[in-house]
SEKOLMAR-331100 format. One line per field, with one value per residue (C-alpha): residue number from 1; residue in three letters; z, y, x. Coordinates in nm, 2 decimals, decimal comma. Layout:
// SEKOLMAR-331100
num <- NUM | ...
residu <- ALA | ...
z <- Z | ...
y <- Y | ...
x <- X | ...
END
This chain:
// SEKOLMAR-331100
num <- 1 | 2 | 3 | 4 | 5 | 6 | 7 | 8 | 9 | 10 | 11 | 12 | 13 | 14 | 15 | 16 | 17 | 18 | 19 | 20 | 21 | 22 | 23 | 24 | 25 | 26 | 27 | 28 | 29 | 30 | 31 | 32 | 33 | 34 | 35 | 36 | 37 | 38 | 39 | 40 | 41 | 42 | 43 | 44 | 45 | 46 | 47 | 48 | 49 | 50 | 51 | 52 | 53 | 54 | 55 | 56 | 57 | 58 | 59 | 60 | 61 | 62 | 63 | 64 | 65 | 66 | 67 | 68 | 69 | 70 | 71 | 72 | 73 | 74 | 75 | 76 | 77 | 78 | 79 | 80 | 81 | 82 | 83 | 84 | 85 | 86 | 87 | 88 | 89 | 90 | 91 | 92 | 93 | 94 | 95 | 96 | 97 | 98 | 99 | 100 | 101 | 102 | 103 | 104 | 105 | 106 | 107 | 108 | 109 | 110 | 111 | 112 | 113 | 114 | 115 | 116 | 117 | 118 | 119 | 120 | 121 | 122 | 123 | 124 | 125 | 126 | 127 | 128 | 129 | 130 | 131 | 132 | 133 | 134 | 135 | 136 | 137 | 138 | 139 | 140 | 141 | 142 | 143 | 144 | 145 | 146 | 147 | 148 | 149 | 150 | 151 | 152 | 153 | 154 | 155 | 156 | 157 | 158 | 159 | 160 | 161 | 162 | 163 | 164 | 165 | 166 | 167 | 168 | 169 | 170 | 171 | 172 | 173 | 174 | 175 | 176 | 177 | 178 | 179 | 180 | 181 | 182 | 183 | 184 | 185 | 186 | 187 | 188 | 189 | 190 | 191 | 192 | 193 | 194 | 195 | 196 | 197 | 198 | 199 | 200 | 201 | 202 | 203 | 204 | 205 | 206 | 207 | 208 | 209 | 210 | 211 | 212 | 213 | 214 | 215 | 216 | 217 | 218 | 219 | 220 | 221 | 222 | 223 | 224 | 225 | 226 | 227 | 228 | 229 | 230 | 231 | 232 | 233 | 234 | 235 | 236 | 237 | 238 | 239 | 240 | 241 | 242 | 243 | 244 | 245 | 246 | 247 | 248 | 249 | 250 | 251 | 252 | 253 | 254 | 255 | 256 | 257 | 258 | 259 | 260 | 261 | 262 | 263 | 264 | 265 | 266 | 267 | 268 | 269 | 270 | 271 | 272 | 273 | 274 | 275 | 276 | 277 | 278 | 279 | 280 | 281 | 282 | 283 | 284 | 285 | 286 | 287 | 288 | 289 | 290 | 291 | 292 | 293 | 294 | 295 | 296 | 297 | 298 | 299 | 300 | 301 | 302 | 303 | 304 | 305 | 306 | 307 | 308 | 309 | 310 | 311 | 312 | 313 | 314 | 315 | 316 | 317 | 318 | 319 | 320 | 321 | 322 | 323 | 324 | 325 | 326 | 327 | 328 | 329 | 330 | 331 | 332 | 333 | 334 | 335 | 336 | 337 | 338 | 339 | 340 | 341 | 342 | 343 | 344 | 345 | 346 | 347 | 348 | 349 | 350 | 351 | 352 | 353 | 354 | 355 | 356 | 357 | 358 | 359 | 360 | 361 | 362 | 363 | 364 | 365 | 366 | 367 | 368 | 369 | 370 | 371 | 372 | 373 | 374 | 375 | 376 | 377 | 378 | 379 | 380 | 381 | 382 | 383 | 384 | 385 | 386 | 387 | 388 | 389 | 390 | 391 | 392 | 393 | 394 | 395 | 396 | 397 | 398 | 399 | 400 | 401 | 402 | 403 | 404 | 405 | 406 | 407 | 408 | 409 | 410 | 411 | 412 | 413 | 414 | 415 | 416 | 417 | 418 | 419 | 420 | 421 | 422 | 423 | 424 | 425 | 426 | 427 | 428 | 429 | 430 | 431 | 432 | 433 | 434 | 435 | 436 | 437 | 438 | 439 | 440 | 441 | 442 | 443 | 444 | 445 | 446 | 447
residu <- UNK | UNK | UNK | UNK | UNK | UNK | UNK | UNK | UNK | UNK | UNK | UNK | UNK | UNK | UNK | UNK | UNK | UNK | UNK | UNK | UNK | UNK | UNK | UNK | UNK | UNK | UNK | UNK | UNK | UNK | UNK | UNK | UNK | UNK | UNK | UNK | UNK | UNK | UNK | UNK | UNK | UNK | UNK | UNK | UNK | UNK | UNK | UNK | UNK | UNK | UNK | UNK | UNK | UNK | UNK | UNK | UNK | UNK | UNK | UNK | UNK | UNK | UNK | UNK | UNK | UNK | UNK | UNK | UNK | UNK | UNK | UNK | UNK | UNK | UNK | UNK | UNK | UNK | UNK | UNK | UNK | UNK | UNK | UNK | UNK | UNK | UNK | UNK | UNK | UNK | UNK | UNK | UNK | UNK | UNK | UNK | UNK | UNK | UNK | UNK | UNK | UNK | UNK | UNK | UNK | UNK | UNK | UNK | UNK | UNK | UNK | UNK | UNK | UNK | UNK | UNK | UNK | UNK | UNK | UNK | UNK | UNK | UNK | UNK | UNK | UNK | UNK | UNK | UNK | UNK | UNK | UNK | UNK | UNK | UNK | UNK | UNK | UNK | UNK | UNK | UNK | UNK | UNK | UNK | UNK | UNK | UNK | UNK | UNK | UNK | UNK | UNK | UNK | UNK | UNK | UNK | UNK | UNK | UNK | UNK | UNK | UNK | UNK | UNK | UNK | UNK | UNK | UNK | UNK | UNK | UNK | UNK | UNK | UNK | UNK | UNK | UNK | UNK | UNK | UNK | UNK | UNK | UNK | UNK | UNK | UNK | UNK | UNK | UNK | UNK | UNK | UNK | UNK | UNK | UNK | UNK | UNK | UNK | UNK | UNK | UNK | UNK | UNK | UNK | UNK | UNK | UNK | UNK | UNK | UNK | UNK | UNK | UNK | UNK | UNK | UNK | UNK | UNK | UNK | UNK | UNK | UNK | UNK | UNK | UNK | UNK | UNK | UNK | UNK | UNK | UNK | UNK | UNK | UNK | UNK | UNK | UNK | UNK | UNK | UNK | UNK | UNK | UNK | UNK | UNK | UNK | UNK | UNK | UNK | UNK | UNK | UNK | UNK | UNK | UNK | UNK | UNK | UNK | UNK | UNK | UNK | UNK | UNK | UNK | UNK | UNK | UNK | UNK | UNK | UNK | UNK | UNK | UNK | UNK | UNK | UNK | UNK | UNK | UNK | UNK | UNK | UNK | UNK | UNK | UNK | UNK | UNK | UNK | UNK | UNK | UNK | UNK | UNK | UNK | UNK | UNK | UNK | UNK | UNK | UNK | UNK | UNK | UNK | UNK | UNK | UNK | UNK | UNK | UNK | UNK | UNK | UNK | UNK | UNK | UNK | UNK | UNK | UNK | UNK | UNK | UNK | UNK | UNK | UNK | UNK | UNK | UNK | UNK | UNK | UNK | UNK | UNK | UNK | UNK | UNK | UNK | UNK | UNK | UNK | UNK | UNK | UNK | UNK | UNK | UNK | UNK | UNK | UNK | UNK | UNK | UNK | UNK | UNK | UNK | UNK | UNK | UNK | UNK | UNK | UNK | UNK | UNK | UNK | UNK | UNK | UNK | UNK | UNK | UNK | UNK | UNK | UNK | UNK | UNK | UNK | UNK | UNK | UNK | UNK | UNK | UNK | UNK | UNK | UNK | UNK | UNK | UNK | UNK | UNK | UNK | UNK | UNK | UNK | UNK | UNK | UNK | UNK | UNK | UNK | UNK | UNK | UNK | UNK | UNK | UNK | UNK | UNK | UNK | UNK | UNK | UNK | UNK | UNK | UNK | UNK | UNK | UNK | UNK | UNK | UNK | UNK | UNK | UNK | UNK | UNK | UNK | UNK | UNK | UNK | UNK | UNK | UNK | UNK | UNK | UNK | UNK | UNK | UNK | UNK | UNK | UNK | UNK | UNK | UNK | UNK | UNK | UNK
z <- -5,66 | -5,46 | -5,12 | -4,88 | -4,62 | -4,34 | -4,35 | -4,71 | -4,83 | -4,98 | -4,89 | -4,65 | -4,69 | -4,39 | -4,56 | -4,81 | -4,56 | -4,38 | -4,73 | -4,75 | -4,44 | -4,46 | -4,78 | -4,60 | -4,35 | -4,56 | -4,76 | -4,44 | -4,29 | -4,54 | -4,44 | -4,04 | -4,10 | -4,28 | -4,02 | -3,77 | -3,93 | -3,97 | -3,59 | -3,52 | -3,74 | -3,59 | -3,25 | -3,35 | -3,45 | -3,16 | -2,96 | -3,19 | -3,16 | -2,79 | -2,78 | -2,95 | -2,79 | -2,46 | -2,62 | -2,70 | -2,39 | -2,18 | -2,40 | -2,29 | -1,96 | -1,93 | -2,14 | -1,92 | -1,57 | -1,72 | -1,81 | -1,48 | -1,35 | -1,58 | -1,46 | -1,10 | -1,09 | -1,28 | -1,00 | -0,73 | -0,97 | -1,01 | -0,63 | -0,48 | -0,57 | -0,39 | -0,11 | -0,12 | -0,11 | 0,21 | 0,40 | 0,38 | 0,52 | 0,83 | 0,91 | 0,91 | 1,17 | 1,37 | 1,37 | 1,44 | 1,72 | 1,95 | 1,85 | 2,05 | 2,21 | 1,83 | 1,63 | 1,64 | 1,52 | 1,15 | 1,10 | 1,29 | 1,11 | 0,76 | 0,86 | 0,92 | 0,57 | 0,43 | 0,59 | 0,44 | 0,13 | 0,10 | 0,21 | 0,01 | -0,33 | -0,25 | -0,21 | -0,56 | -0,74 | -0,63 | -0,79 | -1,13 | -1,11 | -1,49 | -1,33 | -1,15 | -0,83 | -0,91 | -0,56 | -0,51 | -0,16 | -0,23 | -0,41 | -0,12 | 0,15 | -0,02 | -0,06 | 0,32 | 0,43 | 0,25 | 0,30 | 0,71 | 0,69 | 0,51 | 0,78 | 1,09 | 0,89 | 0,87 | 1,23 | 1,40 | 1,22 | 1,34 | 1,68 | 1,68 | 1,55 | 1,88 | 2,12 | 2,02 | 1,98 | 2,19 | 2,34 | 2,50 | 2,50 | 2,77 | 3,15 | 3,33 | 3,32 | 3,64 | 3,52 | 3,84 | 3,77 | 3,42 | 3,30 | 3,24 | 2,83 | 2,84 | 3,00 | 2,74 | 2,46 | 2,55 | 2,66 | 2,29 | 2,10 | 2,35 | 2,20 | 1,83 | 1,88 | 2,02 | 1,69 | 1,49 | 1,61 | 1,62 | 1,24 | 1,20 | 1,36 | 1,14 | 0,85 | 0,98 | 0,98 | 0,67 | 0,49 | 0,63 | 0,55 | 0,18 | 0,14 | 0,28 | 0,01 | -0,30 | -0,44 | -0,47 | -0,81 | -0,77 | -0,62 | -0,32 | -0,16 | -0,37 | -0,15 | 0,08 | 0,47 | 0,60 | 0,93 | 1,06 | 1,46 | 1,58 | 2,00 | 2,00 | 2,37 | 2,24 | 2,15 | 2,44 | 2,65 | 2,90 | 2,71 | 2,46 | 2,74 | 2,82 | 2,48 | 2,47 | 2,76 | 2,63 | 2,31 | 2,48 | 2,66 | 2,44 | 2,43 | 2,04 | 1,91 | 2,05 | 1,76 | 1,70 | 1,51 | 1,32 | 1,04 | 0,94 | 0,68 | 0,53 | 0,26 | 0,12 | -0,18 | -0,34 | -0,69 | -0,86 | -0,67 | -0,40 | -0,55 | -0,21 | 0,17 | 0,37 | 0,75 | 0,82 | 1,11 | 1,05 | 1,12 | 0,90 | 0,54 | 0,28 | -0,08 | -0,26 | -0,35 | -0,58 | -0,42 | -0,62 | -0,43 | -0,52 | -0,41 | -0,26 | -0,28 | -0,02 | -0,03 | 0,33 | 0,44 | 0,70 | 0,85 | 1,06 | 1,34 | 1,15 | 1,14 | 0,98 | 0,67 | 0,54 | 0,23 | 0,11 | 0,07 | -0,14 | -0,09 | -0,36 | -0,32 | -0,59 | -0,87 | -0,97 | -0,96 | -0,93 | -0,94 | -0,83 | -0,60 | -0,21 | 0,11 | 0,26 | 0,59 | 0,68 | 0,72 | 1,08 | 1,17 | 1,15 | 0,77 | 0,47 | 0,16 | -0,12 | -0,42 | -0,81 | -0,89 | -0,94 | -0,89 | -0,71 | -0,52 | -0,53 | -0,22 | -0,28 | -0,01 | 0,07 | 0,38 | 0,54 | 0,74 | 1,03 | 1,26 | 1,28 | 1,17 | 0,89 | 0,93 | 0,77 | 0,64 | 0,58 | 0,45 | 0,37 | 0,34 | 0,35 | 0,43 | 0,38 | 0,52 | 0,35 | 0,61 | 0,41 | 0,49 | 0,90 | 0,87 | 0,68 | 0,91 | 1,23 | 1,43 | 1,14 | 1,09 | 0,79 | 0,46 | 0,47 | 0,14 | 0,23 | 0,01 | 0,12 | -0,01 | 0,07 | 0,04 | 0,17 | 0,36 | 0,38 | 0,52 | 0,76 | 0,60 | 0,30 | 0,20 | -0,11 | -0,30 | -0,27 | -0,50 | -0,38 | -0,53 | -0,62 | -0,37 | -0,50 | -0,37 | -0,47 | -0,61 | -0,36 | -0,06 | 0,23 | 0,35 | 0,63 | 0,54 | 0,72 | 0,56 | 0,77 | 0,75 | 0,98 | 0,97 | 0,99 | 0,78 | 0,58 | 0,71 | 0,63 | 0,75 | 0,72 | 0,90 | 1,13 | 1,45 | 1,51 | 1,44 | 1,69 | 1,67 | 1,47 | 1,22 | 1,20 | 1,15 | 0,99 | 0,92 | 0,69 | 0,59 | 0,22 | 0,00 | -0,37 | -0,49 | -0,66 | -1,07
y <- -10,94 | -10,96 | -10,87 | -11,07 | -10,95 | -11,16 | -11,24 | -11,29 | -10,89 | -10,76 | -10,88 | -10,71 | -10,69 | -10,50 | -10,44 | -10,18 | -10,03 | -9,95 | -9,83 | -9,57 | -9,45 | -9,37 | -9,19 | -8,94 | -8,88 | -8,80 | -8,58 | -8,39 | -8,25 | -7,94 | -7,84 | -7,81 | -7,63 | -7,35 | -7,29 | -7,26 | -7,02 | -6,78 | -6,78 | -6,74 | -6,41 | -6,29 | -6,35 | -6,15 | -5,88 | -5,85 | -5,81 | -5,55 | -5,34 | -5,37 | -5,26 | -4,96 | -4,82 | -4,91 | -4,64 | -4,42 | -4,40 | -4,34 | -4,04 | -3,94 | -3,97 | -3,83 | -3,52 | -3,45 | -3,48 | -3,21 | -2,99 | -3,01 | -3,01 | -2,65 | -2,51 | -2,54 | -2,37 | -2,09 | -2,07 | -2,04 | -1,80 | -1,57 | -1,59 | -1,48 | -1,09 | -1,11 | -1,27 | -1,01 | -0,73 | -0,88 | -0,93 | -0,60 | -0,44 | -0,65 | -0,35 | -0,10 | -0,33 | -0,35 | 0,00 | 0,02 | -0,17 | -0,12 | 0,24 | 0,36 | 0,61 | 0,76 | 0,80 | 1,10 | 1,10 | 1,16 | 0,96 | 0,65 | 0,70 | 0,70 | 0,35 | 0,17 | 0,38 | 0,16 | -0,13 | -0,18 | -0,04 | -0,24 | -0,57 | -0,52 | -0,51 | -0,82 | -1,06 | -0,83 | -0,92 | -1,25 | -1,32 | -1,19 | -1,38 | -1,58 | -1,88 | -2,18 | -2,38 | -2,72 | -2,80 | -2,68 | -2,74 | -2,46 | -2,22 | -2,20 | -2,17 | -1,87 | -1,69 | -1,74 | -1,60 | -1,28 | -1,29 | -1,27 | -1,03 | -0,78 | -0,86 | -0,81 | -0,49 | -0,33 | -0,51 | -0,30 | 0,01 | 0,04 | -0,04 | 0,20 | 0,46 | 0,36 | 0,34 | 0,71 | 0,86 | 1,08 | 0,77 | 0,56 | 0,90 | 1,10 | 1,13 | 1,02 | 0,76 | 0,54 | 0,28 | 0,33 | 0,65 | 0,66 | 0,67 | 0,37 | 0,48 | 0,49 | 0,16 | 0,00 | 0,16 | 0,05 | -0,29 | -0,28 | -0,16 | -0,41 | -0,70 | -0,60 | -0,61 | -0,91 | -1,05 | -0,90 | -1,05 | -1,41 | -1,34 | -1,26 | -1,57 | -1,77 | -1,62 | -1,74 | -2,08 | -2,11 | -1,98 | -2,27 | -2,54 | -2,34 | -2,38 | -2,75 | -2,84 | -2,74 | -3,04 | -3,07 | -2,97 | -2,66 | -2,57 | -2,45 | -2,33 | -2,03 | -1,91 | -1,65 | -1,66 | -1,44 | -1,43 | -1,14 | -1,21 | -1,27 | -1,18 | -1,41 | -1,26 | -0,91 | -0,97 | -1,14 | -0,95 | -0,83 | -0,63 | -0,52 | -0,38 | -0,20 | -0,08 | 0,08 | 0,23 | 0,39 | 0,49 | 0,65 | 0,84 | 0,96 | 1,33 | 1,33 | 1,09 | 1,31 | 1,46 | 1,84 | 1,99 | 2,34 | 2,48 | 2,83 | 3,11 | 3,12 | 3,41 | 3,64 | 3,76 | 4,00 | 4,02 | 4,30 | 4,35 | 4,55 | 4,87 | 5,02 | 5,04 | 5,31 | 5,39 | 5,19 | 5,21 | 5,43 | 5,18 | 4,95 | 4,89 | 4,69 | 4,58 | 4,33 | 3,98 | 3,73 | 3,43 | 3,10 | 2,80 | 2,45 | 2,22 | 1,88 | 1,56 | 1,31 | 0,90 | 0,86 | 0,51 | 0,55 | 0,22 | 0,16 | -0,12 | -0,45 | -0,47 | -0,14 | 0,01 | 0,06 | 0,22 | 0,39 | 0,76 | 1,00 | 1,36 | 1,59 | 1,96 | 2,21 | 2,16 | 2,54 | 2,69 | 3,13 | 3,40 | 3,71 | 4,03 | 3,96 | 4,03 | 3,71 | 3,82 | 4,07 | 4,39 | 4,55 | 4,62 | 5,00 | 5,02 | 5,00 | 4,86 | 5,01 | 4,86 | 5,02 | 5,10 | 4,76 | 4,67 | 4,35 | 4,20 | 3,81 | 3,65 | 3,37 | 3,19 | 2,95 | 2,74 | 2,44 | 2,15 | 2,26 | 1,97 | 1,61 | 1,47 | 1,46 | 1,75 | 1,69 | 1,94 | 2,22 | 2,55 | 2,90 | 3,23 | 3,58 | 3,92 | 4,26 | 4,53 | 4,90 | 5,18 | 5,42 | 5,24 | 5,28 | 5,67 | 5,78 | 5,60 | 5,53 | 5,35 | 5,09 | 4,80 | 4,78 | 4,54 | 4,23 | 4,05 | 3,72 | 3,41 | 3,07 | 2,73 | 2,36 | 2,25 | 1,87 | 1,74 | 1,80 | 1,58 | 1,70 | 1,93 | 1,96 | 2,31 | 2,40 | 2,73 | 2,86 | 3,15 | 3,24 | 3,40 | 3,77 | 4,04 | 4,33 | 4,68 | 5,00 | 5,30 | 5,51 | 5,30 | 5,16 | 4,81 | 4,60 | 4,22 | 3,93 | 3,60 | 3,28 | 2,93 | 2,62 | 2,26 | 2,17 | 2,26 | 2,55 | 2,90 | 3,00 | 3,36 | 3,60 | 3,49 | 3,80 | 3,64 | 3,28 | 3,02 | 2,71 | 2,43 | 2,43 | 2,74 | 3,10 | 3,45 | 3,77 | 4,11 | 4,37 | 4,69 | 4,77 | 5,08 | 5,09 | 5,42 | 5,64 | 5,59
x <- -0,07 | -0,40 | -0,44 | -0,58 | -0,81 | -0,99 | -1,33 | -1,36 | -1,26 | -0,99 | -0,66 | -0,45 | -0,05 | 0,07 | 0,42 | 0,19 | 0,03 | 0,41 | 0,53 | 0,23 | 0,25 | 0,61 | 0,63 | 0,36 | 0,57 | 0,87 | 0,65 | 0,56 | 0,90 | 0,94 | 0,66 | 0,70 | 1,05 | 0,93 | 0,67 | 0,90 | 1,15 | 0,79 | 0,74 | 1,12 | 1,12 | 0,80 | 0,97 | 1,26 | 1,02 | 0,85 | 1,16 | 1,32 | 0,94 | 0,98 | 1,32 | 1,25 | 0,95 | 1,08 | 1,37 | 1,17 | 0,92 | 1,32 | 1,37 | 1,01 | 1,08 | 1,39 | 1,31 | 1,00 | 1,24 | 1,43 | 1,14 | 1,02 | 1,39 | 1,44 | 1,07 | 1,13 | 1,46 | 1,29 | 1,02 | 1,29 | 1,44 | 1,16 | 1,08 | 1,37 | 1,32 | 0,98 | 1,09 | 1,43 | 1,20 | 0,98 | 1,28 | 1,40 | 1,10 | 1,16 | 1,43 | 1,14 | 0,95 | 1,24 | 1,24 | 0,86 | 0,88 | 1,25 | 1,23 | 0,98 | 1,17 | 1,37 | 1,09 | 0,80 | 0,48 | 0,54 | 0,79 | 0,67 | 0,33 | 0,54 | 0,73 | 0,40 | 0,31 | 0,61 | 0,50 | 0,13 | 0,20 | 0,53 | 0,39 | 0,06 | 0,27 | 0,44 | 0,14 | 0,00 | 0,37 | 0,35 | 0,00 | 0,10 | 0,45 | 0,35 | 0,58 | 0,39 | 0,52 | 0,64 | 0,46 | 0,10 | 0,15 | 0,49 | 0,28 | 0,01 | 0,30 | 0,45 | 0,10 | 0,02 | 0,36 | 0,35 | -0,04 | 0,03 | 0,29 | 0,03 | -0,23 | 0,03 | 0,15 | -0,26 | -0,34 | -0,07 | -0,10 | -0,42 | -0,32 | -0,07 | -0,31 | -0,53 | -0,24 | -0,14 | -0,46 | -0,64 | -0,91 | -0,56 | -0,32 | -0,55 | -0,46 | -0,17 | 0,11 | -0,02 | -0,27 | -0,49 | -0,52 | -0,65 | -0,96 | -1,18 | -1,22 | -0,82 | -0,79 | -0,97 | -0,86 | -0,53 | -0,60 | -0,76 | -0,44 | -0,22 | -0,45 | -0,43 | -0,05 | -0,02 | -0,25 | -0,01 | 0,30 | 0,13 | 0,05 | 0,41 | 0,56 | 0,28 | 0,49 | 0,78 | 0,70 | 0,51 | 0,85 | 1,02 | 0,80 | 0,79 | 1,16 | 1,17 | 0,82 | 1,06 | 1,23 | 1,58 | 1,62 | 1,46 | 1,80 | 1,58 | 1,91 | 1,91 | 1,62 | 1,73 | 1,62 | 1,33 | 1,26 | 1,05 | 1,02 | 1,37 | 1,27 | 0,92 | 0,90 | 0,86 | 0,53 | 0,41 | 0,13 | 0,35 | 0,57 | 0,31 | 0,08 | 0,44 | 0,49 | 0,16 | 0,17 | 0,53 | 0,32 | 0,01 | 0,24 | 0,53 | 0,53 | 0,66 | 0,39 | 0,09 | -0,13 | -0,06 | -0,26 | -0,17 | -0,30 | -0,14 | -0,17 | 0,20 | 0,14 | -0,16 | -0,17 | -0,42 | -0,53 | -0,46 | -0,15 | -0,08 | 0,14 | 0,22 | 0,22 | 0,13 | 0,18 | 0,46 | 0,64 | 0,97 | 1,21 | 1,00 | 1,11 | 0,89 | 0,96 | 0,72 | 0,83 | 0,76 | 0,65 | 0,64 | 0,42 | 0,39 | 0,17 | 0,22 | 0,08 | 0,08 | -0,05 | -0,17 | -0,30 | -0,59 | -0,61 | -0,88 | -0,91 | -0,99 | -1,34 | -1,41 | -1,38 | -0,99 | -0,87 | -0,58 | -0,62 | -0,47 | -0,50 | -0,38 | -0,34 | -0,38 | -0,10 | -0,11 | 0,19 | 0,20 | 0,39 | 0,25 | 0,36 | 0,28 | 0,30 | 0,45 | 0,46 | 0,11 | 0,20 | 0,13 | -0,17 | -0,12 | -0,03 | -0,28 | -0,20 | -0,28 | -0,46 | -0,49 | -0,82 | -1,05 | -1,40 | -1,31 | -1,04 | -0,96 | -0,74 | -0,51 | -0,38 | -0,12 | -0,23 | 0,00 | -0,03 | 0,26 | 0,15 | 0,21 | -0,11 | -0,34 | -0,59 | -0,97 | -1,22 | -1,02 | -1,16 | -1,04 | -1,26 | -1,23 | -1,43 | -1,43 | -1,61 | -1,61 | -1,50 | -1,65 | -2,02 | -1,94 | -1,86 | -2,15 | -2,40 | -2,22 | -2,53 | -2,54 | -2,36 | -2,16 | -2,21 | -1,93 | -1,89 | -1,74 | -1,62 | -1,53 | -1,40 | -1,36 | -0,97 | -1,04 | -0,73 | -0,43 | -0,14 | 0,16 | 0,42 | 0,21 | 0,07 | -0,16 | -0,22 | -0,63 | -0,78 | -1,09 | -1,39 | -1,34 | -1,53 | -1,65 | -1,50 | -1,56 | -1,27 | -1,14 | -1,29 | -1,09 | -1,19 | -1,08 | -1,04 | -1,01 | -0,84 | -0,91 | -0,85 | -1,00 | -1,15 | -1,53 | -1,81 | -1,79 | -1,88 | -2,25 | -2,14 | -1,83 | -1,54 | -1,41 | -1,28 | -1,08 | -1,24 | -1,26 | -1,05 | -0,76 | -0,74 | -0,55 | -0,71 | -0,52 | -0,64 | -0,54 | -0,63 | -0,65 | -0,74 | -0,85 | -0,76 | -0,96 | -1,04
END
């Protein structure tokens, strides 16, 4: 059937057209459904990928909270035997500074020992510790308040040094009447002090504000309190310049110095004494020494030069025949025959305070020399060496170099000790200063 279409064309039948344009649409709808089962799925997808990594990034999370959780609590763990050991030498500066009026020289002088060396190993254990803060903020609190301690601890040693030394320690009690050197020497010590405690109470605070810093999971609660300054007032100027003044003027905590001979011996031995008194019995002894050694911290006022010093005495141990105590001055000990003689002695530190630049020497002097030309003056042989330093109660064992004698000669010989530079000369009188000066009479006999 033809189709009719205006203007002379091809017919058009709009029924067709409708017919056509339906069955396209019909063919169509498949189509559109299965598209939009494709995006549903992928939706689904998504949501499921989500779900999971969001899972997984929780476990993250919370995995890392308890590492941190775990490593903080080992911190505080690892801490609290540093900051144990700080506290307890809060005792000794107690002691330092109420007990004035208990301690002498040696033993105040040890405490403050305690004190730097004590304080000094703190801040040194704390820097190899192998743990970090979980704070920064903590880490840097910690280090200042064992940091200050060791400070205050060096500040008033050397203070104290000053305040009982002999520049503040000279002239009397009454401030007017005291020399102008003494004035200041104290006024120096008092100001040093009163540093030292403001370092202290610094350390005080910076522990507190390191406790509060840690977070709570650090179980920060485990960290036991250390407080150094309980009286702030005590270190105030007014009863620091008090405390000095109690220092400089302590009878026990003045320097004395004494150095002393506590046994001769001679090498070869001495086989007998002659000329004793009647009354006066003598037998030989054998006398065992052994040294000492003694870690003395020398601290300066800040500004100068400070460093730990240790002073070792001679680790020889001896057994040997000796007089111990010198026989009188009368008697004459009696040598075997030998071409030389060699002195040992044992020399101590009796005083309260390290003596420097000590030396020992002897002498002898042939008797013989003097009676065959009695207008000359007789040959001395004479030996001497440098022992160094030697620290109160310590003693230390000294051989010197042999001198030479002759068989069947008498000699008289002098055994000294003192400080200073060594002896260019024989030694036959006291020394100045601090030092000790025996003589005995010996005899080689005859070959």
């Amino acid at each position: 059937m033809a189709i009719g279409l205006p203007h002379g064309g091809v017919g058009w039948d709009p029924l067709a057209f409708s017919a056509m344009t339906a069955g396209k649409r019909r063919g169509s709808f498949p189509s559109a459904r299965r598209s939009t089962r494709r995006v549903v799925l992928v939706i689904v997808g998504v949501v499921v990928f989500a779900i999971v990594v969001a899972e997984v990034a929780a476990d993250v999370v919370n995995s890392g909270a308890i590492a941190a959780r775990v490593a903080a609590q080992t911190y505080v763990a690892e801490v609290v035997p540093v900051i144990d050991e700080s506290s307890m030498l809060a005792a000794t500066m107690s002691l330092v500074r109420n007990g004035t009026g208990s301690l002498d020289r040696t033993g105040l002088e040890a405490d403050l020992g305690r004190l730097v060396a004590g304080t000094s190993a703190s801040v040194a254990e704390l820097g190899t510790l192998g743990v970090a803060a979980p704070i920064s903020r903590s880490a840097q609190l910690l280090k200042a308040t064992l940091t200050d301690r060791a400070d205050a601890a060096r500040t008033l040693t050397g203070a104290i040094e000053l305040a009982i030394g002999p520049a503040a320690s000279a002239g009397g009690s009454a401030v007017s009447a005291l020399p102008a050197s003494v004035v200041r020497a104290r006024a120096r010590a008092a100001t040093l002090i009163i540093n030292a405690g403001g370092e202290l109470m610094s350390s005080d605070r910076d522990y507190r504000s390191f406790v509060t810093s840690l977070p709570r999971s650090s179980k920060s609660d485990r960290l036991p309190v250390s407080k150094w300054v309980t009286q702030p007032a005590l270190w105030g100027a007014a009863p620091v310049t008090t405390w000095v003044a109690q220092l400089s003027g302590g009878a026990k905590l003045r320097i004395h110095e004494v150095l002393s001979i506590v046994a001769v011996t001679v090498q070869p031995p001495v086989v007998r004494i002659t000329g004793l008194p009647t009354a006066t019995t003598f037998a030989t002894t054998t006398s065992t020494s052994t040294s000492t050694s003694t870690t003395t911290t020398l601290t300066t006022i800040p500004g100068t030069t400070t460093s730990p010093t240790t002073t070792s005495t001679s680790t020889t141990t001896s057994s040997t025949t000796t007089t111990l105590q010198l026989p009188p001055l009368e008697s004459t000990s009696v040598l075997p025959p030998t071409h030389q003689v060699s002195v040992v002695l044992v020399v101590a530190n009796a005083g309260n305070a390290q003596i420097s630049g000590v030396w020992a020497a002897a002498s002898v002097v042939a008797e013989s020399a003097v009676s065959r030309n009695p207008g000359s003056s007789s040959p001395i042989h004479s030996t001497a060496v440098g022992i160094g330093g030697l620290a109160p109660g310590s003693s230390v064992e000294v051989t010197l170099r042999p001198l030479a004698v002759a068989a069947g000669d008498s000699y008289e010989l002098w055994v000294s000790v003192g400080t200073g530079q060594l002896p260019a000369r024989p030694v036959t009188s006291p020394s100045k200063g601090v030092g000790q000066t025996d003589e005995v009479r010996i005899r080689v006999a005859s070959e």
